[in-house]
N, C-alpha and C positions, 0 to 999 in steps of 0.2 A: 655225493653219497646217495645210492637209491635207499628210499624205505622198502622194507617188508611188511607194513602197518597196512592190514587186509582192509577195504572200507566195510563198513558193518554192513548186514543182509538186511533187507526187507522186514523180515519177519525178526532180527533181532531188534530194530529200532521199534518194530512195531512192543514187542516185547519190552523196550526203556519205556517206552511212550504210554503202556498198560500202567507199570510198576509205578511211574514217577503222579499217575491221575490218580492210583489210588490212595496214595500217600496225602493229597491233597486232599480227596473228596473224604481221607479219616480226619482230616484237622478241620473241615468245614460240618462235618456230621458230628461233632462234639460241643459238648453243652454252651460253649462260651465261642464258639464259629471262628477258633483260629485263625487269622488270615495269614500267609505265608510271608506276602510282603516283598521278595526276591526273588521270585518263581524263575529260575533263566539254566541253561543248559551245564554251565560249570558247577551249579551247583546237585548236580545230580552225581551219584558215584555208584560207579560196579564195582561187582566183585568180580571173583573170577567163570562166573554162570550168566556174567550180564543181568542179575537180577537189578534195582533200580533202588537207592537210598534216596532219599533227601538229607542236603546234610545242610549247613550253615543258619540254625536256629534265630540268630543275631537279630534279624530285624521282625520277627514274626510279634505280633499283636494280635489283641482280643479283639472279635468284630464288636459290630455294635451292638448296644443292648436292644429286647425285647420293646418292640413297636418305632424304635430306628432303622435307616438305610443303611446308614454310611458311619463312620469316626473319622472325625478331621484328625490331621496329625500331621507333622512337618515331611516332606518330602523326602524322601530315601529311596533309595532303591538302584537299579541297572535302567540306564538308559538304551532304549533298543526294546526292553521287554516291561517295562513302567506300562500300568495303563494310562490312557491317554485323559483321562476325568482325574485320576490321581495327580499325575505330572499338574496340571492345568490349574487343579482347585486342592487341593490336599485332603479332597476326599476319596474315603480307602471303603473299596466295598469288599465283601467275599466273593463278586465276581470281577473284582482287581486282577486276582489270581489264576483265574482262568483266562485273562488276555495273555497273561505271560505263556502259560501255558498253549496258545494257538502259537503264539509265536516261536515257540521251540520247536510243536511239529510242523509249522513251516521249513527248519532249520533242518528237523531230519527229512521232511521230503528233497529239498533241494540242496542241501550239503555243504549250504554258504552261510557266513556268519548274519547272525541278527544286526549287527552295527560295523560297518567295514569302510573305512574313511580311504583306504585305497581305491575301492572303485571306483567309477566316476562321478562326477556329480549328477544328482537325483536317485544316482543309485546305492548311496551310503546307507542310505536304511532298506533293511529288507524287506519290511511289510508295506511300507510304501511304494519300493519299486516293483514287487513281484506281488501284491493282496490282486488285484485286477485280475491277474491270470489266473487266480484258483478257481472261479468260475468258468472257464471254458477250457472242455476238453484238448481241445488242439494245444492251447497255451501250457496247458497243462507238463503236457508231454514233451514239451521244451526245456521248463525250467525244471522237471523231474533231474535229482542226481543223478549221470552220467556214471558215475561208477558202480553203479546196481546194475551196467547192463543191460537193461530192461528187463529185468531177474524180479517182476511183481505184478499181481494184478491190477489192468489197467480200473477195473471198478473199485478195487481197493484203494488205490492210488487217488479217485476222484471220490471216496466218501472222506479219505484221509483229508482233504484239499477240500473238500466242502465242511469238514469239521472246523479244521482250522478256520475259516473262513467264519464259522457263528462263534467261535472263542473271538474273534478278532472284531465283531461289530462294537463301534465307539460307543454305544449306551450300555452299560450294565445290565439291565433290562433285560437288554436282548442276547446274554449272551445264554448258552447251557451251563446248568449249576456239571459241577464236575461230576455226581454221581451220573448225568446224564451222558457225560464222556464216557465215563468208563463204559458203559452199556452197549456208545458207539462203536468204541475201542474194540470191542468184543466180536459185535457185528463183522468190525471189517477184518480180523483176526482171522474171522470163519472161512471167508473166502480163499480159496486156493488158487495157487499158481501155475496156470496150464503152460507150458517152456512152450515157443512157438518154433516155429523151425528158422529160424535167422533171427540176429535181431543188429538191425541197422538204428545206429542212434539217431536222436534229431538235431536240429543244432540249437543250442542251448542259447540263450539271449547272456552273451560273454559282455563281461565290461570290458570296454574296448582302452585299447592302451594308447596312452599319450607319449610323447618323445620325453626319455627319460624316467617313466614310469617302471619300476620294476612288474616284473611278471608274476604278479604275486595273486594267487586267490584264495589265499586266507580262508583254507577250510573249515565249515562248520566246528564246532568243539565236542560235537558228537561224535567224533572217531577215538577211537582210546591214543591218550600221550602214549603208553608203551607199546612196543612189540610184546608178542608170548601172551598167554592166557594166565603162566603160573600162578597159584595163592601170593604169591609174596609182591607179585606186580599189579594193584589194585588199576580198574581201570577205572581215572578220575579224566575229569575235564578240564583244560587248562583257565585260569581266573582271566573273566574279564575286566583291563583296569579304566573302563569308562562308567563312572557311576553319576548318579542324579546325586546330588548334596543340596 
C-alpha cells in the first residue's frame, strides 16, 4: 500500500519547532521554572493548521528553588531525548529541557527517529551518531531529510544545526535558556528560500542493511499518523514505548 502522507515542509517544521519552544520557554518563565520533564516529539500535537500543543503534563515538576541549580528526583523520562546529567545523576535542571528539545530538531532536520534499535550498531542513537555532522557544512547536507527535496535554506538549515547543536552540549551551562531559542527560531524563520534551478540530492549516510535485516527506516514521528488535513484527523505523533524508569 503506497501512503499519500506528504512529508512536512521546511517552514512547517520550522513552524512545530517555533510553537513547541514557546510552550517551553512559558513554563520556564513562570514563577516556580516548570520543568517539562519529557520534552520528545510524540508528545507534541497539531491541529489541523500545524499550530504546536504540548500535551502529556504527567511528568512535569517544579524547578528548583531560588539560589539552587538543580532538583534531584528519581529518573523518568524517554530515553533518546533524557538529558544526559539527568540520566547519570538524577539531577533535573531547567536546561534538562532544552536538551530534549535540540534533540527533536535534530529529528526534524533529518527525519530519523531519536532512538532506533534497527539501525545499526552505533547508530541507534541519533545524537550520538549524527551530533558530529551538525558542525560541518558538507556533513550537513548529507544527513538533511531527503524528502524536503532540498526545498530550504542552506543557511537556514546550518543555524537550524548549529542550534541544535548548543541545545545538545552535555553541561547545562552551556546550553541556551529557551527564550533564547525562540529568538534563534525567529532568526532563521526570516530567512527565505531561493528554489535553485535543479536540485540533485546528496547521499545521505543510510544505515546499511544486514542479511535479514528488514528495510525499515523508522521515520522521524514528525510526520503526521494521518492522511488529510481535516479538523476531525488531529495530527498527533505516534508514542514512543522506550522509556528511562
Amino acid at each position: 500500500m503506497i501512503s499519500t502522507v506528504q512529508p512536512l515542509s521546511w517552514s512547517i517544521r520550522l513552524k512545530i519547532a517555533m510553537g513547541a519552544a514557546k510552550g517551553l520557554a512559558f513554563l520556564h518563565s513562570s514563577e516556580k521554572k516548570i520543568i517539562y520533564r519529557d520534552f520528545k516529539a510524540s508528545n507534541i500535537l497539531l491541529d489541523g493548521h500545524f499550530n504546536a500543543k504540548l500535551s502529556d503534563f504527567g511528568l512535569a515538576k517544579n524547578g528548583p528553588l531560588a539560589g539552587d541549580s538543580h532538583v534531584t528526583t528519581r529518573v523518568m523520562g524517554t530515553y533518546g531525548y533524557a538529558a544526559p546529567e539527568y540520566v547519570a545523576t538524577g539531577h533535573l535542571y531547567v536546561k534538562s529541557d532544552v536538551y530534549g528539545f535540540g534533540v527533536v530538531l535534530l529529528e526534524m532536520l533529518t527525519g530519523l527517529r531519536a532512538l532506533d534499535s534497527n539501525r545499526p550498531s552505533g547508530q541507534h542513537n541519533l545524537v550520538d551518531w549524527l551530533k558530529p555532522s551538525l558542525s560541518d557544512r558538507r556533513k550537513l547536507v548529507r544527513i538533511m531529510d531527503q524528502r524536503l527535496e532540498g526545498q530550504y535554506p542552506s543557511k537556514g538549515a546550518a543555524l537550524a544545526a548549529q542550534l541544535s547543536l548548543k541545545c545538545l552540549a552535555p553541561e547545562p551551562k552551556n546550553r541556551p535558556g529557551m527564550k533564547e531559542v525562540v529568538e534563534s527560531l525567529e532568526q532563521i524563520q526570516a530567512i527565505k528560500f531561493i528554489p535553485k534551478e535543479s536540485y540533485r540530492p546528496a547521499n545521505p549516510p543510510q544505515p546499511t542493511r544486514h542479511p535479514g535485516q528488514h528495510s525499515s527506516h523508522n521515520r522521524s514521528p514528525l510526520h503526521p499518523a494521518y492522511g488529510g488535513t481535516g479538523a476531525n484527523k488531529p495530527h498527533g505523533y505516534p508514542r514512543s514505548p522506550t522509556a528511562v524508569r
